[in-house]
N, C-alpha and C positions, 0 to 999 in steps of 0.2 A: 353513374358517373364518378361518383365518391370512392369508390369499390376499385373502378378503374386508374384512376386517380392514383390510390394509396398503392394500386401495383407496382406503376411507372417507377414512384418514389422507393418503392422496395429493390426493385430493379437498379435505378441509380446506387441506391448504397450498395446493394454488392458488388456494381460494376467498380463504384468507388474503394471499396475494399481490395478487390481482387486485382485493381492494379497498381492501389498505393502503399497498401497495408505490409506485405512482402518484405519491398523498399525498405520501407520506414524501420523496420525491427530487424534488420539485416544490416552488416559491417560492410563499408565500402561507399563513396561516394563519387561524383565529378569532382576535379580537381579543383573546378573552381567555386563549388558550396564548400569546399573540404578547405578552403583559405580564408574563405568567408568566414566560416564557422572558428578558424582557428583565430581570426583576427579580433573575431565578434568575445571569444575567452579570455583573450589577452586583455582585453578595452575594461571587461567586467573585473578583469583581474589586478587592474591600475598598471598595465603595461601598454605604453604607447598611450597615447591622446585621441579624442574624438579627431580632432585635424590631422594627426600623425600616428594611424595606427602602426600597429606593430605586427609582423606575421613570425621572425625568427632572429634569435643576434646572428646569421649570417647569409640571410637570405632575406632580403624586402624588410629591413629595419625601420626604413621607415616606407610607410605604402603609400602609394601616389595613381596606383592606374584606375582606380574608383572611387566614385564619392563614396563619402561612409555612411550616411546614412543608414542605411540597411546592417551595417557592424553598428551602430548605435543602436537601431532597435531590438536590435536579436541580444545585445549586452544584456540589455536588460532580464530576460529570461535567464540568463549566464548569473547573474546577480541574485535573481530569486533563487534558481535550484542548484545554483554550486555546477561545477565541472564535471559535467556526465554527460557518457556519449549520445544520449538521446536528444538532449535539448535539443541540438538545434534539427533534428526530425520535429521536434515539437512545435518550432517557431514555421515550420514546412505546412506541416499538418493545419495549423492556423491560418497559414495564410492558401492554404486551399481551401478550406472552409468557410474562410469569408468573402473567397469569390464567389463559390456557390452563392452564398446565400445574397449576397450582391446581384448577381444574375437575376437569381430567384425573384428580390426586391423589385429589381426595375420592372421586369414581365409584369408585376403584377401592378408597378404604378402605368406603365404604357395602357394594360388594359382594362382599368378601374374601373368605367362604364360598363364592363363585359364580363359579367361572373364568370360565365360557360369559359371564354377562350384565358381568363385571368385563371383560372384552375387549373392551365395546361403550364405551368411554370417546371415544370421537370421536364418541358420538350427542349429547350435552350442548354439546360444543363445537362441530358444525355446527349445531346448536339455535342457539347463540348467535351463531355465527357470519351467520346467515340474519337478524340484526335491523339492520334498517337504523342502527341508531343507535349501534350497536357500530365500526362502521367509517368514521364521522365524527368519532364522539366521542373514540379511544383516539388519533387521526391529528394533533390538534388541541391535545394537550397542555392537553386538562382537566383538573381536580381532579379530578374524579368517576372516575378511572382509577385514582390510587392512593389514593385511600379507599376505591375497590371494593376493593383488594387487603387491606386493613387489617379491614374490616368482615369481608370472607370468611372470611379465616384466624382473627378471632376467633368466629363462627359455628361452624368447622371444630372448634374447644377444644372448644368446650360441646358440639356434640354432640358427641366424645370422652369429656368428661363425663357426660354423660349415658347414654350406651352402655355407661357402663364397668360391670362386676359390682361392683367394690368403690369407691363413692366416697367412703371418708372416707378413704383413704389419702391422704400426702404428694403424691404426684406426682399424683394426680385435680387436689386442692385447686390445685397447679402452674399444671394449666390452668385452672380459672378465673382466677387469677391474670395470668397472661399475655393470656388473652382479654381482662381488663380494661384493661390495657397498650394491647395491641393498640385499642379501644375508645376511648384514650385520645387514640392516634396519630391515629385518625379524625377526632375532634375538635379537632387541630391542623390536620390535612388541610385542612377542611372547614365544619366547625365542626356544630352541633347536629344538622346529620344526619345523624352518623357515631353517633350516641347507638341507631339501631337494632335493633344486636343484641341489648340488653339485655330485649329482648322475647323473645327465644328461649327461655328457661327460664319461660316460661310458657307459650310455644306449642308448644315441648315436652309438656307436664304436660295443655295441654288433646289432642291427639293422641294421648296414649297414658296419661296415667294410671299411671305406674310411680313415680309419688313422689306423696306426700301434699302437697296445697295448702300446706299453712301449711311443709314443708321447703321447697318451689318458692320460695314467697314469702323464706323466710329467706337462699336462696342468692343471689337474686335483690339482696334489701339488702346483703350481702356484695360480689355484684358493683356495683355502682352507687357501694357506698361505697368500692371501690377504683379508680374512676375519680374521682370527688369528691377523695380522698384525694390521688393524684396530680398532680390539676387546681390543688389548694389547695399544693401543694410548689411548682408552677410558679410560681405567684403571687409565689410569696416574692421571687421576682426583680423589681424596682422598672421595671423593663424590660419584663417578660411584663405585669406589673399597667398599665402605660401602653397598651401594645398594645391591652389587652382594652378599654380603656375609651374607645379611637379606635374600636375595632371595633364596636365596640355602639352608636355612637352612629351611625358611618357607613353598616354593612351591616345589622345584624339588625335595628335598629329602622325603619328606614326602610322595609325588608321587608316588616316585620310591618304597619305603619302605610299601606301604599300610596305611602310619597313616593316610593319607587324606579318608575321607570316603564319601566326596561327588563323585556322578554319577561311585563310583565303580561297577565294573558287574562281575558277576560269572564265565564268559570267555573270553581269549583274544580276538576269535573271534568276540566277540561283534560288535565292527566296519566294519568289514567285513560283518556280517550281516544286516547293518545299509544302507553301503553302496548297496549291491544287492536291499533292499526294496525300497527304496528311489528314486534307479537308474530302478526300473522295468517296468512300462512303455516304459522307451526309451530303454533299454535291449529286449522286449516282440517285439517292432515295426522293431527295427532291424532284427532279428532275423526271423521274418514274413518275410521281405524283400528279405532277402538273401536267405530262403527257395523259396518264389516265383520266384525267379532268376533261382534256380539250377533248380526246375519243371518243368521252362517253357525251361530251356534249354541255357536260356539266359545268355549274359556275367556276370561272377562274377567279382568281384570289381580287378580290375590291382595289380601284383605283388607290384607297385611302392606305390597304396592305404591301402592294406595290412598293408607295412612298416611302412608307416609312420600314421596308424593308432594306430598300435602295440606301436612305439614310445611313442604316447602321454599315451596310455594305463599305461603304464610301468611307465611313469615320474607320473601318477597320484600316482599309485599304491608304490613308492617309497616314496609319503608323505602319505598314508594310512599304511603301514607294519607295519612303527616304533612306530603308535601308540599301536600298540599291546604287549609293552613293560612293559607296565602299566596297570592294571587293570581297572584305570580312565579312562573311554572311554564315548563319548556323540558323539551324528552326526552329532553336528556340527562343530566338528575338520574336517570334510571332506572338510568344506567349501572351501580351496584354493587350492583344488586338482579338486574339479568338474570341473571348466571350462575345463582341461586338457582329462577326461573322455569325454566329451561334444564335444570337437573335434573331438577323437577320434573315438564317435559313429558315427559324424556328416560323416567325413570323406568316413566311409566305406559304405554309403548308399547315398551320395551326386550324383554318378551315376545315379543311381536309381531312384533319385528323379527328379532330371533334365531332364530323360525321361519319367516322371511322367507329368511334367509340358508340356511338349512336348504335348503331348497328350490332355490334356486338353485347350487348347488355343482354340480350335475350338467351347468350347462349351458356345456358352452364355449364355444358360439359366442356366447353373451351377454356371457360375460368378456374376449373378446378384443375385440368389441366398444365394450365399454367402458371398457375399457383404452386402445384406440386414441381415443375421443374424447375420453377425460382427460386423454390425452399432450398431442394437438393445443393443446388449450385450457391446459397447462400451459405449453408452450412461447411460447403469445402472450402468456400472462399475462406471463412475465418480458421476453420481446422487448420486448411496450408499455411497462413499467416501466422498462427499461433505457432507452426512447426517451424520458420524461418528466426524463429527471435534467436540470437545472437550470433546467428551463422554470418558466415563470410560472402559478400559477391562474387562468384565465381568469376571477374570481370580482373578484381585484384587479390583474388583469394593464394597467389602464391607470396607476394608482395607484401601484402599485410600480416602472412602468416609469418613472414621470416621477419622484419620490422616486431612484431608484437615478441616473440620470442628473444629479438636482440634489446628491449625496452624493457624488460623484466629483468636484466644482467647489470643496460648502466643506470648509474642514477637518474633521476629525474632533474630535469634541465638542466643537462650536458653538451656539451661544446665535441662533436663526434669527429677526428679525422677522418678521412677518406681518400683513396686515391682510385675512385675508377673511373675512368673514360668518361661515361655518360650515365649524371645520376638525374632519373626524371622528377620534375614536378611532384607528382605523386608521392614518389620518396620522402624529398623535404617533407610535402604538406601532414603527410601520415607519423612522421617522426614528431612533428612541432604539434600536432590534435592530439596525437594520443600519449606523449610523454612529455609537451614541452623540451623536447632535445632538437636540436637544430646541427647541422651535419658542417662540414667545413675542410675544403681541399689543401689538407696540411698532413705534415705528420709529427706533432708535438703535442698532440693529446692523451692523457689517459685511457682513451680505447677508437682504434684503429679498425674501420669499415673497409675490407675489400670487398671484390668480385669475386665469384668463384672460377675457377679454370682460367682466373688471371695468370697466368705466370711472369709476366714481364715487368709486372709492380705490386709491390716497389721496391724499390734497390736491397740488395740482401742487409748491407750494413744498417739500413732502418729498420726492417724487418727482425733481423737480429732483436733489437731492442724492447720486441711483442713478443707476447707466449696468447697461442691460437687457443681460446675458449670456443670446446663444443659444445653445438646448441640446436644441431639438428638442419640447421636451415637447409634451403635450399640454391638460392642467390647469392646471399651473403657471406664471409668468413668474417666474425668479430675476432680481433685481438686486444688485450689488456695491456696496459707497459709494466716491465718489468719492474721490480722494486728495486733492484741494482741500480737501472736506470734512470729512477727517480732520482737517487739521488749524486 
């Protein structure tokens, strides 16, 4: 079992390599770890405030569409190793890895009586590992990464709580305490949908019935009012109380109301959708499993595995609903609900697979076997990674190559005129991360951003006043102002 065991685990790390590693040592991110990340350097670098980050002097001066939390913690990183492009891959890296091992954690507190199925703790995290959205998402320096970690670990309290034989003791009450904390963190993270877990002490209660409704309900106001409670401490800061009230006008109402129009979809089930595709694989194996069970006649999965499959099922599915509230739907809001799914699958097939492995212990030539094409495929995984380190994503590899080329000409945190039409997201965030230059629709700058094959701007009399520096690009044409014109 040991043998098989340390397979699985060798398996997960390549799979773990092979689809993070790439990412991780490669140029190029989502737009929005790539403002994270720029906010999260500025904060470490005494620009802008923890309540008033800073992304550009001309673009999002001061930030308001998320809480900061997540730019505070990643600062710190920013603080230790100085302004490099890697950090905040690092602070990615981290906090994938402590989901794992989070996962990991719980599998083995759920089944502490049961060595055999507690050793099967890399079934949950190859579960998790096998969703696509797991390893885009954790690479890209989203929120949804470490609110997953904050959500989880408060989840992990209550059912401690709830498991426990005696809960009116000190240290029980502890963890709810903390879980609300944790709860709370969430909702810094994140904002309202780190509120999740708070569903768990009911969905508890309807799964198993070991407390009476109206105690469920009472622990439940206890928790809620010790997030409320903390929430209203924050306030007191004239700072935190500003923040909230840029935020709310900026992200959550706009949300709620439709004006926001990025990643809107045409149905609420969207996510629901997102999630079944995503999750189909380990949905299709299960599903195989449990069919071969009832065929062969064989035991299906215990009343007790059911439960507490159902459980996690449910705790997922309680941070999946509410996003259907908003038409804003992307897959990777799913992120800090998967691990919870992952159990769950894990859970009702973990039987199964332990006499799976049963069975195959006998056979060597299938272990040497697979041993050998796990090695192979371990070895390319790092070769390819190791071959990606400082390449460009071919996603924005034309973008950033002309950007990088036009940041080596101005100085560093420069004030850029521009006159084109439509400059994206992208632009700014990749100007403000990788040079501190922030871009600005004028033209009384010291260096002047066109378009290429613009011909209509901008006016010749201003153009006059630039002498065109080549520089290869592709996109771009930078110009300098003239020294006549300076003065």
């Amino acid at each position: 079992m040991k043998k098989i065991s340390l397979f699985f685990w060798v398996l997960n790390l390549a799979l773990f390599l092979f689809f993070f590693l790439p990412n991780l040592v490669r140029h190029g991110m989502f737009i929005d770890g790539l403002w994270y990340a720029t906010l999260s350097r500025n904060l470490a670098e005494g620009t802008g405030t923890f309540w008033q980050p800073h992304l550009t002097e001309t673009f999002f001066s001061a930030f308001y569409s998320h809480p900061p939390l997540l730019f505070g913690l990643q600062s710190i990183l920013f603080a230790v190793f100085g302004d490099h492009l890697f950090v905040e891959r690092i602070y990615c890296l981290l906090i994938a890895l402590l989901t794992i091992y989070s996962i990991h954690y719980f599998w083995r507190y759920l089944f502490r009586d049961n060595s055999k199925i507690q050793a099967l703790s890399f079934l949950p995290i190859l579960f998790w590992l096998s969703n696509e959205t797991v390893y885009f998402g954790y690479v890209n320096n989203l929120m949804e990464g470490t609110l997953g970690l904050f959500t989880f670990w408060a989840v992990f309290l209550l059912y401690r709580y709830s498991e426990a034989s005696e809960t009116n003791n000190l240290k029980s009450w502890g963890w709810l305490l903390v879980s609300g904390v944790l709860i709370l963190l969430a909702i810094l993270t994140k904002g309202l949908v780190g509120l999740f877990p708070l569903a768990f002490l009911g969905i508890y209660w309807l799964v198993y019935r070991r407390i009476s409704f109206s105690w469920m309900f009472l622990l439940s106001i206890f928790l809620s009012g010790v997030v409320t409670i903390g929430f209203w401490l924050i306030l007191q800061n004239p700072a935190a109380h500003l923040y909230l009230d840029g935020y709310l006008d900026i992200q959550l109402s706009h949300a709620l109301s439709g004006e926001s129009k990025e990643n809107l979809r045409t149905t609420r089930f969207h996510i629901l959708k997102m999630l079944v595709e995503r999750s189909l694989p380990v949905i299709i194996l299960v599903v195989m499993l449990l069919i071969y069970q009832f065929q062969k006649k064989k035991a299906l999965p215990p009343p007790a595995s059911w439960k507490m499959a159902l459980l996690f099922i449910l705790v997922g599915l309680s941070g999946t609903l509410p996003i259907m509230i908003t038409l804003k739907q992307v897959s990777y809001y799913l992120l800090p609900v998967l691990p919870f799914y992952s159990l769950g699958f894990a859970i009702l097939v973990a039987p199964f697979v332990l006499g799976l492995f049963d069975n195959l212990q006998g056979s060597q030539l299938y272990q040497k076997l697979s041993w050998t094409i796990l090695a192979i495929f371990l070895v390319y995984t790092i070769g390819y990674g190791i071959s990606q380190v400082g390449k460009i994503d071919k996603r924005d590899r034309q973008l950033l190559t002309d950007i990088m080329l036009v940041g080596k000409q101005v100085p560093e945190g420069s004030i850029i005129s521009h006159q084109i039409k439509e400059v994206g997201d992208m632009t700014y965030g990749y100007f403000a991360r990788y040079y501190h230059i922030s871009l600005e629709s004028s033209s009384n700058r010291p260096f002047l951003l066109l378009e290429k094959g613009d011909s209509g701007l901008p006016q010749l009399d201003v153009l006059n006043q630039y002498q065109y520096i080549p520089l290869g690009t592709e996109r771009f044409n930078l110009y300098q102002l003239k020294e006549e014109s300076v003065h």
